[in-house]
C-alpha positions as CSV (number, residue, x, y, z in Angstrom):
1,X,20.8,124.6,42.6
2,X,18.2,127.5,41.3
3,X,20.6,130.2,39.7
4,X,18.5,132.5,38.4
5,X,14.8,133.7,39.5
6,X,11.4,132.5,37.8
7,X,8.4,134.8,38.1
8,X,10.2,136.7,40.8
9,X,7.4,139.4,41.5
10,X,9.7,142.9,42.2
11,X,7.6,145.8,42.9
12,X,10.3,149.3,41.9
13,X,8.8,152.5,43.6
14,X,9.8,156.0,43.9
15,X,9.5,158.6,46.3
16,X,10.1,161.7,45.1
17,X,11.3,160.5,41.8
18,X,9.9,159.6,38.4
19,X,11.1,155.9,37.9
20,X,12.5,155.5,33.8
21,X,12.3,152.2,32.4
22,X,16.2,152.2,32.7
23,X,16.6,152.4,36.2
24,X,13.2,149.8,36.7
25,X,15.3,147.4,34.4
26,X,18.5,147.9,36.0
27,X,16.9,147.1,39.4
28,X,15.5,144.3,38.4
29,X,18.1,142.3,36.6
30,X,20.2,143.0,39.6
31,X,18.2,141.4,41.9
32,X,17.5,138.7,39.5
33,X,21.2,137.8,39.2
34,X,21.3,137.4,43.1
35,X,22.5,134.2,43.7
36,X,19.7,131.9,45.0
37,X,21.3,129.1,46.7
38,X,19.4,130.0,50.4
39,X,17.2,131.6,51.5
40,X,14.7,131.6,48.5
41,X,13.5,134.7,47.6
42,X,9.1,134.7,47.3
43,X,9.1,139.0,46.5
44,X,11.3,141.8,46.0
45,X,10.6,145.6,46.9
46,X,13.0,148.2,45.4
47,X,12.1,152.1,47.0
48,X,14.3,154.5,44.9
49,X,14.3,157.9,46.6
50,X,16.0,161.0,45.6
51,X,16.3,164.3,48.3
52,X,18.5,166.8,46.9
53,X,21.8,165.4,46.1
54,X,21.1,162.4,47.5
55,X,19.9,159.6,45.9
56,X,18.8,156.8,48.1
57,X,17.9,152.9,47.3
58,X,16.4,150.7,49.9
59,X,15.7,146.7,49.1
60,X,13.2,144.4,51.2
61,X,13.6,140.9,49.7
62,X,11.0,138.3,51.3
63,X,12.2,134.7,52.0
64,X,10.9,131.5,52.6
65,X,10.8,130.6,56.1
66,X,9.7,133.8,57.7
67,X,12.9,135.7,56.7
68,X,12.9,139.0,55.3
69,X,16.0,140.7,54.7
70,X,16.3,144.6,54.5
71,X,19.4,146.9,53.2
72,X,19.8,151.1,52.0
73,X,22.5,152.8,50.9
74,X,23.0,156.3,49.9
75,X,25.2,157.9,47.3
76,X,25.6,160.8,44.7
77,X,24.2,158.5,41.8
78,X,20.7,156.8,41.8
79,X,22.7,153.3,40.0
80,X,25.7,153.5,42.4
81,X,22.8,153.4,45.3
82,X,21.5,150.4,43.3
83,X,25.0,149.0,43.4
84,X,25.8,149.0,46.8
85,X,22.3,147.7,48.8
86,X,22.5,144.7,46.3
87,X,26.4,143.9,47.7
88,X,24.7,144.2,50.9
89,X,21.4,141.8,50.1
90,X,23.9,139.7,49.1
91,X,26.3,139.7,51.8
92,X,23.4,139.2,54.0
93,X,22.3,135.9,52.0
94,X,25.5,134.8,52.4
95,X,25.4,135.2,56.0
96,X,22.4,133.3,56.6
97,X,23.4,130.5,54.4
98,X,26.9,130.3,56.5
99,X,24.7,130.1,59.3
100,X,22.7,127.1,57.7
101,X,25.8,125.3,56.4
102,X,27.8,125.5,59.7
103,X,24.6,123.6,61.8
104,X,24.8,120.8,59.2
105,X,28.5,120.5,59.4
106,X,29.2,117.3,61.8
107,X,31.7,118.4,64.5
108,X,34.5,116.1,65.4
109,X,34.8,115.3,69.7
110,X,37.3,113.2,70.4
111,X,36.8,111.0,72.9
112,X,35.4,111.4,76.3
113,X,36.4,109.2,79.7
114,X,34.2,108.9,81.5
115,X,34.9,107.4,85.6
116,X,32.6,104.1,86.2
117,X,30.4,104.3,88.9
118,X,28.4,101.5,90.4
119,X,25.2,102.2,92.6
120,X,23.8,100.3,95.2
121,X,20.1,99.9,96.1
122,X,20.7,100.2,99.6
123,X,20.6,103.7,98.8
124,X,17.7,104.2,97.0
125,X,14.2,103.9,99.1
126,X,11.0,103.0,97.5
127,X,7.7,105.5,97.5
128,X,4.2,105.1,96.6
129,X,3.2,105.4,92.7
130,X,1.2,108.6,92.4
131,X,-0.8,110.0,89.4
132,X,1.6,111.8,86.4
133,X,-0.1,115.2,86.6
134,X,0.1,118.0,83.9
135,X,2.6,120.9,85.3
136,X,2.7,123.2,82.2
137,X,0.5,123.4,78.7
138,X,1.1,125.5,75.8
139,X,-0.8,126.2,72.5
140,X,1.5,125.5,69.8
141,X,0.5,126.5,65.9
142,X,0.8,123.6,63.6
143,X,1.3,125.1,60.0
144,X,1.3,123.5,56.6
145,X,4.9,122.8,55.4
146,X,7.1,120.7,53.5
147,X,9.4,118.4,55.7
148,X,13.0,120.8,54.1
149,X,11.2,123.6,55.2
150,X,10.4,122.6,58.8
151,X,14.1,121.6,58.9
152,X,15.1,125.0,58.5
153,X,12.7,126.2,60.6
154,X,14.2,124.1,63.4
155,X,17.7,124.8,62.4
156,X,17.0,128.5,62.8
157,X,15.1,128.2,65.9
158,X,16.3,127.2,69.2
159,X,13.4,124.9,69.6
160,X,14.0,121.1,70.2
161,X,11.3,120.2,67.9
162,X,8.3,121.3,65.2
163,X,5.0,120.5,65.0
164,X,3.7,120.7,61.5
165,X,1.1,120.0,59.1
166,X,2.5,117.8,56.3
167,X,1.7,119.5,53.1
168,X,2.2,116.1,51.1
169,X,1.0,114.1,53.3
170,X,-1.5,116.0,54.5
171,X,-0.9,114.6,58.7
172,X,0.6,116.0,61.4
173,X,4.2,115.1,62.1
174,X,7.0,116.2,64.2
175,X,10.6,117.1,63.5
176,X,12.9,116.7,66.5
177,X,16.3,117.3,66.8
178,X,18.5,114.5,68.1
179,X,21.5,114.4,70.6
180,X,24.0,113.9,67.5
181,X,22.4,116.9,65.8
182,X,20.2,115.0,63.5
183,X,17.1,115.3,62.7
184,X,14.2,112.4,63.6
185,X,10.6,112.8,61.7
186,X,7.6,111.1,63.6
187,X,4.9,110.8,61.3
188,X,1.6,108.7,62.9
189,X,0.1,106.1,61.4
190,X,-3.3,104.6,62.2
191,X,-3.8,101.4,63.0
C-alpha cells in the first residue's frame, strides 16, 4: 500500500492572487498526505483565487483509469479554503474506493430451488441449417494496459468484457467478467 506520493507533479496557480511560497508549500504537502490506497493519483492542479473577501481553492486531481476528480470550496481564509476542498478530494477517494471494494466483496445467496422439468422431443421440430450471418458490428479501441488496470476498468464499466493491448506481454487479450463475478483473462497463443 503507497502512502505517500513520489514525483507527484502539482501545478499551484493563482488567479487574481500572488501565490507565496507558504501557501504553494501548504498546498502541496496537503495533497501529498492524501491517502493513496485507490485511485492513484498521475497530477494534481491547485487554482487559488481570491475576489474580495473571498478566497476561493479549487483541486483537479487526475487518476489512473480515466478518473479525474474535482472539488472548490470557499471561505474567509485562503488556508481554511485549502482545508476544506482537500476533506472533500478525500471524501471523494474514499467513495470511489468503497465502490471498488464492495464489487469485489463475494455476496452470500442461499440457496435456490429450482422445479425439475423434463422436455420431450415430440415437441421440438427440426429445420434446415442456414448460414450464421453477422447482425451487428462495432469498432472497439484496444488500448495498452496492465491486466489490474483493465480490471478496474471493467469493474467501473458496465461492460461484460475488455479488449486490451497487454503492455507486458505485448498481445491482445480479453478480460471477461464471469457469472460468479470473477474475472476470466483469455490471452491467445499461437500455435
Amino acid at each position: 500500500m503507497q502512502t505517500a506520493n513520489v514525483n507527484l507533479p502539482i501545478k499551484v496557480t493563482g488567479r487574481h492572487v500572488s501565490i507565496t511560497p507558504a501557501i504553494k508549500d501548504y498546498a502541496v504537502k496537503k495533497i501529498e498526505c492524501l491517502h493513496l490506497d485507490y485511485p492513484r493519483i498521475i497530477e494534481a492542479v491547485v487554482i487559488l483565487d481570491v475576489e474580495k473577501y473571498r478566497h476561493s481553492a479549487e483541486i483537479i486531481l487526475i487518476c489512473g483509469n480515466h478518473i479525474s476528480i474535482e472539488a472548490s470550496a470557499e471561505t474567509d481564509d485562503m488556508y481554511g479554503s485549502i482545508d476544506q476542498v482537500i476533506s472533500k478530494i478525500a471524501r471523494q477517494m474514499r467513495k470511489y474506493k468503497t465502490k471498488i471494494m464492495r464489487q469485489h466483496r463475494p455476496r452470500s445467496q442461499g440457496i435456490r430451488h429450482v422445479e425439475e422439468q423434463v422436455l420431450s422431443i415430440d415437441g421440438f421440430e427440426e429445420h434446415e441449417e442456414s448460414e450464421p450471418t453477422v447482425i451487428h458490428s462495432e469498432r472497439y479501441p484496444v488500448k495498452p494496459m496492465y491486466v489490474d488496470e483493465a480490471v478496474l476498468q471493467l469493474e467501473m464499466s458496465s461492460r461484460q468484457f475488455v479488449v486490451f493491448l497487454n503492455a507486458k506481454s505485448e498481445k491482445v487479450n480479453v478480460l471477461y467478467r464471469r457469472k460468479s463475478q470473477d474475472f476470466g483473462l483469455i490471452e491467445p497463443v499461437f500455435a
